[in-house]
N, C-alpha and C positions, 0 to 999 in steps of 0.2 A: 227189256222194258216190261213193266208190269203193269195190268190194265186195272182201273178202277171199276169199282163195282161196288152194290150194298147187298145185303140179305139180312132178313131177319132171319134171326137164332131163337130156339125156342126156351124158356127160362131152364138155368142150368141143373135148380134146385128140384126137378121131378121125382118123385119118390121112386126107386127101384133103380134110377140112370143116374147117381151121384158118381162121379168121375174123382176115385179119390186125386186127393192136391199134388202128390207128389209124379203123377204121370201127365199135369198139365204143362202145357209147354217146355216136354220134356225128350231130350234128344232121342232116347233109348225105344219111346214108344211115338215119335213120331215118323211119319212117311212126307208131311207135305211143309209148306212154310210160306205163312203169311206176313205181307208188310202191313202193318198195321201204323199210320201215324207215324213213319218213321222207324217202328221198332219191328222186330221178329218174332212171328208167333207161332212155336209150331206146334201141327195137330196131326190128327189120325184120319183117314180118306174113309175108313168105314165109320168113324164117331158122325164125324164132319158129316157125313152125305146119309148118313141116316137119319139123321137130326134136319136137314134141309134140304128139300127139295135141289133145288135151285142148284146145287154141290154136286147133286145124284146124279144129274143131269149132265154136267158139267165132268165130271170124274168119267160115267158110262160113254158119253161122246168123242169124237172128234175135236172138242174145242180145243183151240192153239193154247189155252190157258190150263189145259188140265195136266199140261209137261212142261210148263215154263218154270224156270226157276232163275 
């Protein structure tokens, strides 16, 4: 079962941190996998948790969610 939750994400477009396209949501370079809306979205735990707190937090801890899959 997977737990709901929000975060803001900070805009993706920041000069120096563009993420080229072809490593988003992309198997090869991801580690983690989100439900989004129904769909599967995967990312990277150091993009992800650098980019937001909230992830940093979540990934460095204990939370039951930071190995759920």
């Amino acid at each position: 079962m997977f737990s709901v939750f929000t975060a803001e994400l900070p805009d993706p477009e920041i000069p120096g941190e563009i993420i080229p396209a072809e490593r988003v949501n992309n198997l090869a370079y991801s580690d983690i996998l989100f439900k989004v809306d129904g769909h599967a979205v995967r990312a990277n735990k150091a993009i992800v948790s650098t980019r937001a707190v909230y992830f940093q937090a979540m990934f460095a801890s204990q939370w039951r969610e930071s190995d759920q899959v």
